[in-house]
Every structure is written in C-alpha cells, then in structure tokens.
C-alpha positions in Angstrom: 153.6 142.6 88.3 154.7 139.1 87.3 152.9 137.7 84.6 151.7 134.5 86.2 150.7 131.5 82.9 149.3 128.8 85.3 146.9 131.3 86.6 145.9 132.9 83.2 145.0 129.5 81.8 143.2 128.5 84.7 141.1 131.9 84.3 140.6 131.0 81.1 139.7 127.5 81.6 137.0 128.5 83.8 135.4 131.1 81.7 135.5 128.7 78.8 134.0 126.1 81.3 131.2 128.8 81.8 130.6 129.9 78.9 130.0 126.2 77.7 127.6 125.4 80.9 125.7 129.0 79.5 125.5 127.6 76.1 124.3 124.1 77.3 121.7 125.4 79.8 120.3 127.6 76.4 119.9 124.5 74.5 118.6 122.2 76.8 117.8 123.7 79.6 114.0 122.6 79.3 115.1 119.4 79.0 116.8 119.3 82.4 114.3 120.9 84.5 111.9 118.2 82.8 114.3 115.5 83.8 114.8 116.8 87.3 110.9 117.2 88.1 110.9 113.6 86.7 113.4 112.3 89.2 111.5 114.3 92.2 108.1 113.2 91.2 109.5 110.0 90.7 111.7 109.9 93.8 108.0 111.5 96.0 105.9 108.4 93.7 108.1 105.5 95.2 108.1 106.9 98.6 104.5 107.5 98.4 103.5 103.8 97.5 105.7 102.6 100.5 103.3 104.2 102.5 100.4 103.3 101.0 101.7 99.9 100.8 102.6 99.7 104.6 99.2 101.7 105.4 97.5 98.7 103.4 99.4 96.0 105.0 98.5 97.3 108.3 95.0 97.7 107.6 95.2 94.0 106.6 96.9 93.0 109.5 94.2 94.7 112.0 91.3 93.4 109.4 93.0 89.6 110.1 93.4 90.7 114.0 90.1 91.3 114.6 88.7 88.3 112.6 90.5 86.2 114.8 89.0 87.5 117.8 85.6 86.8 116.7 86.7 83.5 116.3 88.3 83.4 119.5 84.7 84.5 120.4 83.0 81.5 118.9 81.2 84.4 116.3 82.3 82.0 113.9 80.0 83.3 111.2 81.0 86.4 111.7 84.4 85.6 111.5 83.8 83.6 108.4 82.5 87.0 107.1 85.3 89.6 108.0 87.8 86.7 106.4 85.8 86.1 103.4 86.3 90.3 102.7 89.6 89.9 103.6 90.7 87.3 101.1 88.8 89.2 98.5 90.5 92.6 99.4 93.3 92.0 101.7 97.0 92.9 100.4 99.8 90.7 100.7 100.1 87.1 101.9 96.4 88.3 104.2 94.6 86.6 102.0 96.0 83.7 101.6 95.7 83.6 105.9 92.7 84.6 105.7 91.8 81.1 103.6 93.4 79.1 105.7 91.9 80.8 108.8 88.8 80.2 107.3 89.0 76.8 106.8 90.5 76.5 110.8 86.9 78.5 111.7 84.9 76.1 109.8 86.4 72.9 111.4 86.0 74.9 114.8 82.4 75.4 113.7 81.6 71.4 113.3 82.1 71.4 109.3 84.5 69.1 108.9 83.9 68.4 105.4 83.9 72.1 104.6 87.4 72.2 106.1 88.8 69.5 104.4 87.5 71.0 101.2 89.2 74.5 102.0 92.3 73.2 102.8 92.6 70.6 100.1 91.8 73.4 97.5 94.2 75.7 99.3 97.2 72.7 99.1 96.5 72.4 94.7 96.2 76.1 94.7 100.3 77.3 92.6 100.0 80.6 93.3 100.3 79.8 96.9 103.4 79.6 98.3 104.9 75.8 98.9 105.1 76.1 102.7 101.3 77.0 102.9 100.3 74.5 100.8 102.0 71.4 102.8 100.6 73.2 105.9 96.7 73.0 104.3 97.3 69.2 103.5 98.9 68.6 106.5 95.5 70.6 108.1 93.3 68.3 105.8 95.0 64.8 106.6 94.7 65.7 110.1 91.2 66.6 110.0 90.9 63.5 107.8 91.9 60.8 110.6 88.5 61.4 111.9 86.6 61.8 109.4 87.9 59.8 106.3 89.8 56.6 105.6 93.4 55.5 105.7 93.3 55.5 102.1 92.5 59.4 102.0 94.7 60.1 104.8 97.8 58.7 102.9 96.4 60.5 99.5 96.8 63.6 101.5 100.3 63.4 103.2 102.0 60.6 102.6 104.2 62.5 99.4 105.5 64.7 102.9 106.4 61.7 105.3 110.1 61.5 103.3 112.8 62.2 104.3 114.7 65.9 104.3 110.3 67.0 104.0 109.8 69.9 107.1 106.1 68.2 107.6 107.0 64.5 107.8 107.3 64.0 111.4 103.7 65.2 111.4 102.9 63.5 108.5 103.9 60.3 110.0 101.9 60.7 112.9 99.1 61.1 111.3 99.6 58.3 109.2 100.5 56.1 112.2 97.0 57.0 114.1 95.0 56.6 111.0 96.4 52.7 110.9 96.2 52.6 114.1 92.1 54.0 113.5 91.2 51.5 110.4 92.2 48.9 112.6 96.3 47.9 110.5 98.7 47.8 113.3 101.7 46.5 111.2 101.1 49.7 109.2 101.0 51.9 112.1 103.8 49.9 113.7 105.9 50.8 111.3 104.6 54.8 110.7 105.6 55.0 114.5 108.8 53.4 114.1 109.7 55.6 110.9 109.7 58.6 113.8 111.7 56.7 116.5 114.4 55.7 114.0 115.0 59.6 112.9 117.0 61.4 115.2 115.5 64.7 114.0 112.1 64.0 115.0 110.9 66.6 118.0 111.1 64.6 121.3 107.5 65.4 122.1 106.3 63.7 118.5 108.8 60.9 119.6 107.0 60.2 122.7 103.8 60.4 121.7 105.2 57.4 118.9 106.8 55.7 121.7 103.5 55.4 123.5 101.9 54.3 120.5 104.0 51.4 119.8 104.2 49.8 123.7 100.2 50.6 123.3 100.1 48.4 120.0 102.4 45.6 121.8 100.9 46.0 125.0 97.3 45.4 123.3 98.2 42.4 121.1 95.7 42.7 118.7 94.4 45.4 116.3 90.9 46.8 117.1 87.9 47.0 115.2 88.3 49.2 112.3 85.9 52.6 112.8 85.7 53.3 109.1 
C-alpha cells in the first residue's frame, strides 16, 4: 500500500489538534463552563427584563387607560387619584402623561388655577422631554386667555410664536385672542396677520385668523378690556 504524506500529516495534525484541545479543557476547563453559564444566565437575564419591562409598560398603559375613563366619566377625583399613583409608580414616559393628564382633569374639574400651575411646573420641569414641555405651556397660555392677562399669556408662549417653532401657529393664536380679550387690537391685528402671512400655518388655524381680522375691521373699535 502506497504510503500517502498528505494524509499522514493531516492525521497527525488532527491528533496534535486533539491532544492540545485535551490539554486546554484540563487547564481551564472550569473556566469555560463558568464563562458559558455566564453568557446563558446573561443571555436568559436580558431577555427576562424585556418582559418584565414590556409587562410594566403594559400595566402602565392599562393603569393610564382606565384613568382616562373615569375622567371621561366626570369621576374626576378619582381619576386625579389613579393618575397621582401612576406618576408616582408608572414606568416609562406614563408618568410624565399621567401629569399632564392631571392637570387636563383639573381644568375639566373648574380649577383653573390648579391647571395652570400643573402645566407651568410641567413646562420648567428638564427632565421632561422638550416636546412635552412646549405642549404644557402651550396648555397653560391657553388656559391663561381666560383666566390671566395678556402680559402672562405672552410670558407663557410668546418664546414659541417664531418662526421654524412646531407650536407657533397655536401660540399665535392665542396671543391674537388674548389682545383681542385685553381690549389691543393693533396687537391682535398683527398676531393674526403673523398666521395669514405663513404659508405653513394649518388652513383651519388660518381661518379662524381670517375671521378674526374682518371681525376687528368689521368692528372698528377695540372693546372693553375684561381683565
């Protein structure tokens, strides 16, 4: 029989190769079956806080769900209750909601001052996000036009009626009624032009501007101020 070298060294390569893994697995053995059950455990850990992180979030979500309904239901303090927990024990951006749902409730309730407060605390509050904040100002200056002055209207939102700002067609709108309220109709004139003269503003907030102005030319004076 032919003596065959390619297949002699490749015998032997493979014994060596065996003898090698033998003489590894003797030394650190241990050490590999401790990193292994590391990587499973760890693999089994991360999986496991998905779902207890989703299983959270969805007991949030029904937590917010159900407060909503009760407000829905005019069980306002009861809703005021369930959100309260909720902002002290909810996970992810529930809590957060569940502060500016709060503040919605207590406005629904007749507490406009309470509301204001919430949402003005919510809109100096950093560890919210940005969005929210504008959102709780915008909230605040709204409820404001009622129940405040021009002067704490514009404190409120005017830093958002700028241009390239998400919130300024709202934020002029508000700002054009509360003029329009105190009684200054060149300032509201021009609060309501500001949104016919940008071609991004919805065409329902646009309207609603239009209206305004022929209102203030059709009227030809300002009325009394209400406060």
């Amino acid at each position: 029989m032919a003596f065959n070298d390619d297949s002699f060294i490749r015998e032997v390569n493979e014994e060596l190769r065996s003898d090698q893994m033998k003489g590894v697995w003797r030394r650190f053995g241990r050490y590999i079956i401790v990193v292994a059950i590391l990587i499973v455990v760890g693999t089994a850990g991360k999986v496991l806080y998905e779902y207890w992180d989703d299983t959270r979030s969805s007991s949030a979500g029904d937590q917010f769900l159900a407060a909503m309904k009760l407000a829905d239901e005019n069980k306002n303090d009861e809703a005021l209750a369930a959100l309260d927990k909720l902002e002290k024990e909810g996970h992810g951006a529930y809590p957060v909601l569940a502060r500016m749902r709060a503040a919605t409730v207590q406005a629904q309730k007749g507490d406009a001052g309470a509301a204001i407060a919430a949402f003005n605390e919510i809109g100096k509050d950093n560890g919210v996000p940005a969005a929210v904040r504008d959102a709780a100002k915008m909230r605040a200056g709204w409820l404001l036009i009622e129940n405040g002055s021009y002067e704490q209207v514009s404190a409120a939102i005017e830093e958002m009626a700028v241009p390239g700002n998400a919130f300024r067609h709202s934020a002029r709108e508000a700002l054009g009624l509360a003029a329009y309220k105190a009684g200054n109709m060149a300032q509201a004139r021009q609060w309501f032009q500001s949104i016919i003269d940008d071609a991004e503003s919805p065409r329902p907030v646009a309207n609603r501007a239009q209206m305004m102005l022929d209102l203030i030319t059709a009227s030809g004076k300002a009325p009394a101020a209400q406060g």
